[in-house]
DOTORDO-910493 format. One record per atom (N, C-alpha, C): residue number from 1; residue in one letter; x, y, z. Coordinates in steps of 0.2 Angstrom, whole numbers. Example, Ala and Ser with C-alpha at 12.3 -4.5 7.8 and 13.67 -1.06 7.14 Angstrom:
<recs>
<rec 1, A, <66, -28, 39>>;
<rec 1, A, <62, -22, 39>>;
<rec 1, A, <66, -16, 39>>;
<rec 2, S, <64, -11, 35>>;
<rec 2, S, <68, -5, 36>>;
<rec 2, S, <64, 0, 39>>;
</recs>
This chain:
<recs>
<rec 1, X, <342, 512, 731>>;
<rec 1, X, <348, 509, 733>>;
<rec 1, X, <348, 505, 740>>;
<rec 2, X, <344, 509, 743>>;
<rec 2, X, <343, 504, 752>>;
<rec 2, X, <340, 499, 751>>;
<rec 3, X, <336, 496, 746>>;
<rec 3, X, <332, 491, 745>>;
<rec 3, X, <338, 486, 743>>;
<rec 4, X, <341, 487, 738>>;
<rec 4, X, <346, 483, 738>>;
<rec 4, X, <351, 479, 740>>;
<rec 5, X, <353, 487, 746>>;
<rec 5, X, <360, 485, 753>>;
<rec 5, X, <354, 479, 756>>;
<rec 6, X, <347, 481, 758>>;
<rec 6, X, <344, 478, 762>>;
<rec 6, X, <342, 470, 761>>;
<rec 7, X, <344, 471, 752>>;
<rec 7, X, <340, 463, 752>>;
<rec 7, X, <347, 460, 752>>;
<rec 8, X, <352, 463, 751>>;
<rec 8, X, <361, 460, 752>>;
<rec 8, X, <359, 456, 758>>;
<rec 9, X, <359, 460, 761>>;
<rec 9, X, <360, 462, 770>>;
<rec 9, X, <357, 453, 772>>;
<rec 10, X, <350, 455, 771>>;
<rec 10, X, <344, 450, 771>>;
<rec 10, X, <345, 444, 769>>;
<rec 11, X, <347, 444, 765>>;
<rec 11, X, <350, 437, 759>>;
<rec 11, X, <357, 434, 766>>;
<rec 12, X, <360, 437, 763>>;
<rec 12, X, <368, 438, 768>>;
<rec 12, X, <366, 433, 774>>;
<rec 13, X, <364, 436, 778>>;
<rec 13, X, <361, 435, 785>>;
<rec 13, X, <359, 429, 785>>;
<rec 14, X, <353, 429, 781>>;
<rec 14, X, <348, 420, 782>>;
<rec 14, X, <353, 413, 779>>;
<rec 15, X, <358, 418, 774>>;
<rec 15, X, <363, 411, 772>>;
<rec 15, X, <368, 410, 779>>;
<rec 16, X, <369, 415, 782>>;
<rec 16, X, <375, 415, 788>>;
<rec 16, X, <370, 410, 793>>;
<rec 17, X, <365, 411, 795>>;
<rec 17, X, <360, 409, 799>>;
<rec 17, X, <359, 400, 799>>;
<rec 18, X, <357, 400, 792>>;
<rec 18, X, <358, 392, 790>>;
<rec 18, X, <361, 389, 791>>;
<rec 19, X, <367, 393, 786>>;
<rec 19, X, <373, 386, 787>>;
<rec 19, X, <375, 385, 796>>;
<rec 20, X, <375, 390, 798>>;
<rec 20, X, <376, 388, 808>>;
<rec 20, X, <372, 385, 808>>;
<rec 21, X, <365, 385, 810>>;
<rec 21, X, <360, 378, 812>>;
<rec 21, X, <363, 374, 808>>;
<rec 22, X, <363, 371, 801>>;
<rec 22, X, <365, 366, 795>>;
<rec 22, X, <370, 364, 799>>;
<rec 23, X, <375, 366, 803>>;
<rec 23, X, <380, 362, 803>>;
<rec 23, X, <380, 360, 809>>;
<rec 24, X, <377, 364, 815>>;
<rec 24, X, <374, 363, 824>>;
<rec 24, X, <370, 358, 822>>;
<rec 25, X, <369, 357, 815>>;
<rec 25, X, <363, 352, 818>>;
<rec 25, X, <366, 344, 816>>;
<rec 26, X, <369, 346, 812>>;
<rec 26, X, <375, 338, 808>>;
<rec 26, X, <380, 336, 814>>;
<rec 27, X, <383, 342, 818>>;
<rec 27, X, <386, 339, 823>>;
<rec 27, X, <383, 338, 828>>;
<rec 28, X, <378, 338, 830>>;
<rec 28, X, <373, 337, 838>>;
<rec 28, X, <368, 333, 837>>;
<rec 29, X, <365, 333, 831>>;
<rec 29, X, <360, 329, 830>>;
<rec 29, X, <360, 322, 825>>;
<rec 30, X, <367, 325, 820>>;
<rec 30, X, <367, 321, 816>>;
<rec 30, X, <361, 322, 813>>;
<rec 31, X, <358, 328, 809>>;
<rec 31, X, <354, 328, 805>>;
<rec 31, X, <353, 336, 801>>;
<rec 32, X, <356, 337, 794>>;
<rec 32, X, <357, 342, 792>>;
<rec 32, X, <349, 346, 790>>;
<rec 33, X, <349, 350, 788>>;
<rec 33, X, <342, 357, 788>>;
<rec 33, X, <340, 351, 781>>;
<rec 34, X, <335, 349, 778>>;
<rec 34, X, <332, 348, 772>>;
<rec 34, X, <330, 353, 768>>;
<rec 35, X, <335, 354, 762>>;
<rec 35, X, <335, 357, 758>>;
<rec 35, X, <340, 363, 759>>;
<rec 36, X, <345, 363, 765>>;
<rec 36, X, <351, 371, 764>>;
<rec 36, X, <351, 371, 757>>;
<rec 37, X, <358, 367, 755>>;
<rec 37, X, <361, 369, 750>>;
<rec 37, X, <356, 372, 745>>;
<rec 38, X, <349, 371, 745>>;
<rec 38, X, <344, 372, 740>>;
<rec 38, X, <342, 380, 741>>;
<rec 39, X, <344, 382, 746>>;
<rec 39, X, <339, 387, 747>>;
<rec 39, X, <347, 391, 750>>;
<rec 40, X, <352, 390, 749>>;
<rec 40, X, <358, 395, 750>>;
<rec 40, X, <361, 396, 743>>;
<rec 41, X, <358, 391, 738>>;
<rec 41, X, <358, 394, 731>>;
<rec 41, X, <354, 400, 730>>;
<rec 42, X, <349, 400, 730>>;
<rec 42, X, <342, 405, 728>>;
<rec 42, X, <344, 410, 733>>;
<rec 43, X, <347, 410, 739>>;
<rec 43, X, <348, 418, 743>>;
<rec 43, X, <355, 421, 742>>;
<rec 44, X, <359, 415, 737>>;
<rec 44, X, <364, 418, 733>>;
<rec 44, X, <364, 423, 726>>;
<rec 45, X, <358, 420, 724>>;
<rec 45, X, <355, 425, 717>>;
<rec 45, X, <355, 432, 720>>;
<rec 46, X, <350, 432, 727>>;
<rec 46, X, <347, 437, 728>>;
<rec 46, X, <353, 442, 730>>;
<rec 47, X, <358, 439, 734>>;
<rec 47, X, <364, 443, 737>>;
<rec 47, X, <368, 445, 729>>;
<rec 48, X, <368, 440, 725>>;
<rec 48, X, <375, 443, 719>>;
<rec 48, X, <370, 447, 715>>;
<rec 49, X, <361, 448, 713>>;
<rec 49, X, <360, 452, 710>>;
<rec 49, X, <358, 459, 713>>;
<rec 50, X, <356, 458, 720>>;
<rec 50, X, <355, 464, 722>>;
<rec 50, X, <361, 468, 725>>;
<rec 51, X, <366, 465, 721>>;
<rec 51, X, <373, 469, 723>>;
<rec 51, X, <373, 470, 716>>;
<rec 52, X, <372, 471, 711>>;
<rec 52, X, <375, 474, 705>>;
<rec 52, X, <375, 481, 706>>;
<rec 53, X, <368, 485, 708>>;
<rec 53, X, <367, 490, 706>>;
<rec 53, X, <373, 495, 713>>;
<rec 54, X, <373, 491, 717>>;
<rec 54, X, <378, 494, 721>>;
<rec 54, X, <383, 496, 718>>;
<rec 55, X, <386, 490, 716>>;
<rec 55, X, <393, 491, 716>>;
<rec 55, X, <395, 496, 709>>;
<rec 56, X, <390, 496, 704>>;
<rec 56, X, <390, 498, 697>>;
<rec 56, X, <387, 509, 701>>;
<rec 57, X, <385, 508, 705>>;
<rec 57, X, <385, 515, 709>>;
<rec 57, X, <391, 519, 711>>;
<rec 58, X, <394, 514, 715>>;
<rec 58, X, <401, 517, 719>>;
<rec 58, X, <406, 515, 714>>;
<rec 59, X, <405, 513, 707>>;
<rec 59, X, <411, 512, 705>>;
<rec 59, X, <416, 505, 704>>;
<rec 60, X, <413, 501, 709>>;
<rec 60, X, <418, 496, 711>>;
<rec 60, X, <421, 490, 708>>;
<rec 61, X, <418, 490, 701>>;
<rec 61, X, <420, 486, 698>>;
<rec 61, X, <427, 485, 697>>;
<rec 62, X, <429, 479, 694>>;
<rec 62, X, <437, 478, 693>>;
<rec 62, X, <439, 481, 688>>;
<rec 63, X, <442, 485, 687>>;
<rec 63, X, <447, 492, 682>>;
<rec 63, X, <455, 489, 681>>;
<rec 64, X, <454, 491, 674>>;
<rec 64, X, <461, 490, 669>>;
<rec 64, X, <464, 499, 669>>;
<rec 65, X, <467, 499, 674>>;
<rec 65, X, <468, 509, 671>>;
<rec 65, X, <475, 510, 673>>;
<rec 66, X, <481, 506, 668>>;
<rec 66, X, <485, 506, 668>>;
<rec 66, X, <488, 510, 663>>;
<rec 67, X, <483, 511, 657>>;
<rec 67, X, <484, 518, 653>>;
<rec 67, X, <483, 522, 653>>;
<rec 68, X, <479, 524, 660>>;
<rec 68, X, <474, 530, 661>>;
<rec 68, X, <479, 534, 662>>;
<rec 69, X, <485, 536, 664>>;
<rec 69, X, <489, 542, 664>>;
<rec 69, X, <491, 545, 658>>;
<rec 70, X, <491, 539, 653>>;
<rec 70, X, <495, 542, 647>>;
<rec 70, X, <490, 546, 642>>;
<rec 71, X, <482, 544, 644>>;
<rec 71, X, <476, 548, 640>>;
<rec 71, X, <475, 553, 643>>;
<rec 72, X, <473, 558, 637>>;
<rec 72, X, <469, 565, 640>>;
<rec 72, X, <463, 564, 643>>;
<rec 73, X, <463, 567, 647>>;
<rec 73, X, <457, 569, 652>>;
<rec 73, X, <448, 568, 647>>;
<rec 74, X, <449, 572, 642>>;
<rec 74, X, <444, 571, 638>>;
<rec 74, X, <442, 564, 635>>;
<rec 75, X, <448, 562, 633>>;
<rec 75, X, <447, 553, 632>>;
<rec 75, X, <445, 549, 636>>;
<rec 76, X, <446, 552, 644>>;
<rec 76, X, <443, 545, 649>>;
<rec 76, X, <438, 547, 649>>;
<rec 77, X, <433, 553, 647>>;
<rec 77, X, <428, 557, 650>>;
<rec 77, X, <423, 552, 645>>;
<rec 78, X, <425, 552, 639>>;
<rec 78, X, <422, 548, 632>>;
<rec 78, X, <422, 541, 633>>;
<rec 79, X, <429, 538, 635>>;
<rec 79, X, <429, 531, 637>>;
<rec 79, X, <422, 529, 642>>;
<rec 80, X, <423, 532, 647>>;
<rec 80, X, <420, 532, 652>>;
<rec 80, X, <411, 530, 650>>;
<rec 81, X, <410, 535, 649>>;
<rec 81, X, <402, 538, 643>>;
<rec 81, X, <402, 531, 640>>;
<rec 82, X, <405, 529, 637>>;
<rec 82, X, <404, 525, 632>>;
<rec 82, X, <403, 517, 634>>;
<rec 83, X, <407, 514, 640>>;
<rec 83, X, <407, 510, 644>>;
<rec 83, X, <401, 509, 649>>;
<rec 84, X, <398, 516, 648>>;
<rec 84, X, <391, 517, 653>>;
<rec 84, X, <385, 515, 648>>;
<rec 85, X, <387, 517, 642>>;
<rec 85, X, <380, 514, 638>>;
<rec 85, X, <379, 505, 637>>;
<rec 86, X, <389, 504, 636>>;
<rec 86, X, <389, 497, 635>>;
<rec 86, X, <387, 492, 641>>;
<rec 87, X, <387, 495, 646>>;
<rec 87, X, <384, 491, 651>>;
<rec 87, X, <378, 492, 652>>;
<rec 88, X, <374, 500, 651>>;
<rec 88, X, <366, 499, 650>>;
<rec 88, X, <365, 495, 646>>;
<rec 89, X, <366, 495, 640>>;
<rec 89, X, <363, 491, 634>>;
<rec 89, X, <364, 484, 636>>;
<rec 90, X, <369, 481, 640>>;
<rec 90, X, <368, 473, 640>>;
<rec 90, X, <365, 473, 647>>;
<rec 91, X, <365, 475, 652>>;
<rec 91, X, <360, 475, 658>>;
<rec 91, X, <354, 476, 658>>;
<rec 92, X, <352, 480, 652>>;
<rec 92, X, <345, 482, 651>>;
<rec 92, X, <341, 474, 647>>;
<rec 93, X, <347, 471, 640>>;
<rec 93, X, <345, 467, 637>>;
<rec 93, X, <344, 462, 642>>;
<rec 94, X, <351, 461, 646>>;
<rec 94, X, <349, 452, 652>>;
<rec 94, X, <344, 455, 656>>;
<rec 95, X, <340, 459, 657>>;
<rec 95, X, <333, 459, 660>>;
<rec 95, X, <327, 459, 658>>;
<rec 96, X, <327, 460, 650>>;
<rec 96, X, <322, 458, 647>>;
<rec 96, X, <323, 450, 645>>;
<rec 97, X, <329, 447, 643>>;
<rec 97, X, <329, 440, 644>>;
<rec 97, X, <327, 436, 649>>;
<rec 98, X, <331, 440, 654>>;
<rec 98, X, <329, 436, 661>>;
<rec 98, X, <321, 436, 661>>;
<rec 99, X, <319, 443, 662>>;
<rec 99, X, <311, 443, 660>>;
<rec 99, X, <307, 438, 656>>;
<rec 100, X, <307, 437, 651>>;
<rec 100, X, <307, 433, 647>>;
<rec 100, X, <305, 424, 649>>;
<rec 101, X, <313, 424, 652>>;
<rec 101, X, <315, 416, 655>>;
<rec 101, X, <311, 415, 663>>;
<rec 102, X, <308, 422, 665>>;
<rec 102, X, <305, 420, 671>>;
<rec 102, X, <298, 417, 670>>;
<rec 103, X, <297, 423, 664>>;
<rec 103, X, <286, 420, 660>>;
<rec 103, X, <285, 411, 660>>;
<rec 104, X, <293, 410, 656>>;
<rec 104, X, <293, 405, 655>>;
<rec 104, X, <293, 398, 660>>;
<rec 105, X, <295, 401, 665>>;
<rec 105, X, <297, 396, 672>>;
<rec 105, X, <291, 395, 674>>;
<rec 106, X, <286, 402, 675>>;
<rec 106, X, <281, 404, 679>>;
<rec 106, X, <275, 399, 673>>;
<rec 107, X, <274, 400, 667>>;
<rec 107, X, <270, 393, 663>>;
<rec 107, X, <271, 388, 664>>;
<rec 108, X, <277, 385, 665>>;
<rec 108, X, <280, 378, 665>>;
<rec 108, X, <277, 376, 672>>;
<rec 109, X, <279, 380, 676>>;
<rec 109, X, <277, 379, 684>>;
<rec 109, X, <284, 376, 687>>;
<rec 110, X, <290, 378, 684>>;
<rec 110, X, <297, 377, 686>>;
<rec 110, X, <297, 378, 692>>;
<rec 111, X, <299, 370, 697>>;
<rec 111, X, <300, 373, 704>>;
<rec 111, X, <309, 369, 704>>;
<rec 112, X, <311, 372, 711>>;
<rec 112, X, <316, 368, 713>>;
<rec 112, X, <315, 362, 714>>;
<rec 113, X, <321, 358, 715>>;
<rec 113, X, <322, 350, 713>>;
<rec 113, X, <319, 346, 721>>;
<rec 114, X, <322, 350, 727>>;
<rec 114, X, <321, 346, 734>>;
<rec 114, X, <314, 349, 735>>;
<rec 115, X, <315, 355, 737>>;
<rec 115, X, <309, 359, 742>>;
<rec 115, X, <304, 363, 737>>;
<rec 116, X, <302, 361, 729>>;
<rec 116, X, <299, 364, 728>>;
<rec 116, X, <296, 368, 727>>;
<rec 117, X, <303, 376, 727>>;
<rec 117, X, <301, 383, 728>>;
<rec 117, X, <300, 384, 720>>;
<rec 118, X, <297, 390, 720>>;
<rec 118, X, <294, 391, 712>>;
<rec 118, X, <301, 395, 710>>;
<rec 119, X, <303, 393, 704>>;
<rec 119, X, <309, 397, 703>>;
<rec 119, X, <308, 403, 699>>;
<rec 120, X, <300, 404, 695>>;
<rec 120, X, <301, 410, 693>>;
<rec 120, X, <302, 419, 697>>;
<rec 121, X, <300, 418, 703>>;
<rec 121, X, <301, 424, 706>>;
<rec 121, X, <307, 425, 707>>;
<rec 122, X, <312, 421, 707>>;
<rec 122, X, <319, 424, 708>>;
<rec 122, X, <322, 425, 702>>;
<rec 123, X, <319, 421, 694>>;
<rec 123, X, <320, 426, 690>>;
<rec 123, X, <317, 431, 689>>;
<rec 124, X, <312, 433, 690>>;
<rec 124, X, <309, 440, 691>>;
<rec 124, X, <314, 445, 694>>;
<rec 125, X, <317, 442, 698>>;
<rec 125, X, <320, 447, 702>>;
<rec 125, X, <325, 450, 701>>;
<rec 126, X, <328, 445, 698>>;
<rec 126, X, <335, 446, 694>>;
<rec 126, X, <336, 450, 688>>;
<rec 127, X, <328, 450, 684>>;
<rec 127, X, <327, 455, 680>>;
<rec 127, X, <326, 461, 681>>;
<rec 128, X, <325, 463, 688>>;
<rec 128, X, <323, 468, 689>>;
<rec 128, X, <330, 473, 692>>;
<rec 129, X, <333, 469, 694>>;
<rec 129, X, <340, 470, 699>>;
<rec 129, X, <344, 472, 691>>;
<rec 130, X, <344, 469, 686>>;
<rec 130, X, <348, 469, 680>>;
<rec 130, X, <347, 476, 678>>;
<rec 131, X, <338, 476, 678>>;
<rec 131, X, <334, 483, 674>>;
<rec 131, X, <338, 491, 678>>;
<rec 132, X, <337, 489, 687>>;
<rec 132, X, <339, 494, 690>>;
<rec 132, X, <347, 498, 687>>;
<rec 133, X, <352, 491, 686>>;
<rec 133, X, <357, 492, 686>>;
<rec 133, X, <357, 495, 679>>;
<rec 134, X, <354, 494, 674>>;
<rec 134, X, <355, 495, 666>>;
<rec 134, X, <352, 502, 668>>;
<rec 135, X, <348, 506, 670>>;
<rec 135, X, <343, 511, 673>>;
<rec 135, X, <348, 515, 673>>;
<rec 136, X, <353, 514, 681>>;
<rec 136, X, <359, 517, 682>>;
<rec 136, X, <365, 518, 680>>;
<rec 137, X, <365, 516, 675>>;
<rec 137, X, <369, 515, 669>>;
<rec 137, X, <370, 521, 663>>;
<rec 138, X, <363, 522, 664>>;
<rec 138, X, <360, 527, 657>>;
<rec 138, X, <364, 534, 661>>;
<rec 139, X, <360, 533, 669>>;
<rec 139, X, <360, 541, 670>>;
<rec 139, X, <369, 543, 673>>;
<rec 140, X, <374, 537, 671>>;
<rec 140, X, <382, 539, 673>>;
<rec 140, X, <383, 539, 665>>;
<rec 141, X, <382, 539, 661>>;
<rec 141, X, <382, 541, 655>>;
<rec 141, X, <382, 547, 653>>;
<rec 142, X, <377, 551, 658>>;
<rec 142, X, <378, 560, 655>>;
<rec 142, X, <381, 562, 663>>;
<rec 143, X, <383, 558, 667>>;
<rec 143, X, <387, 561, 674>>;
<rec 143, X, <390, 554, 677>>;
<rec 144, X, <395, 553, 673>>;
<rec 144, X, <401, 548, 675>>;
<rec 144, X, <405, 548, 679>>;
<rec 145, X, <406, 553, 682>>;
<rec 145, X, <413, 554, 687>>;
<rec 145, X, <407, 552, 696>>;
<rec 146, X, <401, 552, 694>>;
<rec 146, X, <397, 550, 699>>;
<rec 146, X, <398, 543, 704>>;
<rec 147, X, <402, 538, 698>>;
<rec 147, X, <403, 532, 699>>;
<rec 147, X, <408, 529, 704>>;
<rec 148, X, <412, 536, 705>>;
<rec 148, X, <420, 536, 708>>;
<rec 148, X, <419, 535, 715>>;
<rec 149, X, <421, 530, 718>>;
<rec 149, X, <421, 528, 725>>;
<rec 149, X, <426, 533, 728>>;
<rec 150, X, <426, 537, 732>>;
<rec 150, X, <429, 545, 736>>;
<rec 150, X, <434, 542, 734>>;
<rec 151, X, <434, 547, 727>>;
<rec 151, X, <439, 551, 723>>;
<rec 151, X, <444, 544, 721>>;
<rec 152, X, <443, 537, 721>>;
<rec 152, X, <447, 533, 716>>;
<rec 152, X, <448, 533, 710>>;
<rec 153, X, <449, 529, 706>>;
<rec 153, X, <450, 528, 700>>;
<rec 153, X, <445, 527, 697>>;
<rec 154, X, <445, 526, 689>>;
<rec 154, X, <439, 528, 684>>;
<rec 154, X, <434, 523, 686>>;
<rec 155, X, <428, 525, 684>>;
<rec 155, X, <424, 521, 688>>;
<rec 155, X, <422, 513, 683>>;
<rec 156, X, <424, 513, 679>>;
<rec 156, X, <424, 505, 676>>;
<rec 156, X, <432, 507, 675>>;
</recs>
C-alpha cells in the first residue's frame, strides 16, 4: 500500500509542479510548457488509480447506510461479504480488460496525440492498480470490518 500513497503522492506533486511553471511561464514569458495539459492527464490516471486500492482499504468509499440501524448485525456482516466479492469480481474483471486494452496499445504502438508518450504503460498500470484493489477485495470478504476507517461506518 506505500507504493500506492507513493505513486499518489508522486503523480500529485508533478501535476502541482506543472501547472505553477505552466502558468509562470504564460504570465512572464508568454509561453506555456508544450504538452501540460497532455501529461496532467496521464499523471491523473496514475493519482485516481493508484488511490483505488487506498481508499477500498480504509473504507472510504461513499456509503448509503441509512438503513444500517434498522438491520441485524448479522445482515450487515453478509451484506458487507457480499459487496466485497461484487467489487473483487468487477475490479478483478477491469484489470484483465484493461490488460487486455494495454496489449492492444502496445501492438498498435498507440502514443499520445502532442508529446508522443506510448500510452500502453499507463494502461498497464491501471491493470495492475485495479488487480491490486480486486486482490484486496477478496481478502475483506473473509475479514470485513478491516475496511472501517477508526471505527466509522460500514465499509462500502
Amino acid at each position: 500500500m506505500h507504493l500506492c500513497g507513493a505513486t499518489c503522492a508522486a503523480a500529485l506533486f508533478a501535476i502541482m509542479a506543472l501547472t505553477f511553471f505552466d502558468v509562470i511561464g504564460r504570465k512572464i514569458v508568454s509561453q506555456s510548457i508544450p504538452g501540460a495539459f497532455e501529461i496532467t492527464e496521464l499523471l491523473m490516471v496514475a493519482v485516481i488509480f493508484a488511490a483505488l486500492p487506498l481508499v477500498s482499504e480504509r473504507g472510504e468509499h461513499v456509503v448509503f447506510d441509512s438503513l444500517d440501524s434498522f438491520l441485524p448485525s448479522w445482515f450487515s456482516k453478509l451484506q458487507q461479504a457480499f459487496i466485497h466479492m461484487v467489487c473483487a469480481a468487477a475490479m478483478l474483471a477491469l484489470a484483465y480488460l484493461m490488460w487486455a486494452t494495454g496489449n492492444q496499445f502496445a501492438q498498435n504502438g498507440d502514443v499520445s496525440a502532442q508529446l508522443h508518450i506510448a500510452k500502453a504503460p499507463f494502461i498497464y498500470g491501471m491493470a495492475i492498480f485495479c488487480a491490486i484493489t480486486g486482490v484486496l477485495h477478496l481478502g475483506l470478504v473473509v475479514k470485513p470490518n478491516a475496511a472501517l476507517a477508526e471505527g466509522e461506518g460500514a465499509a462500502l
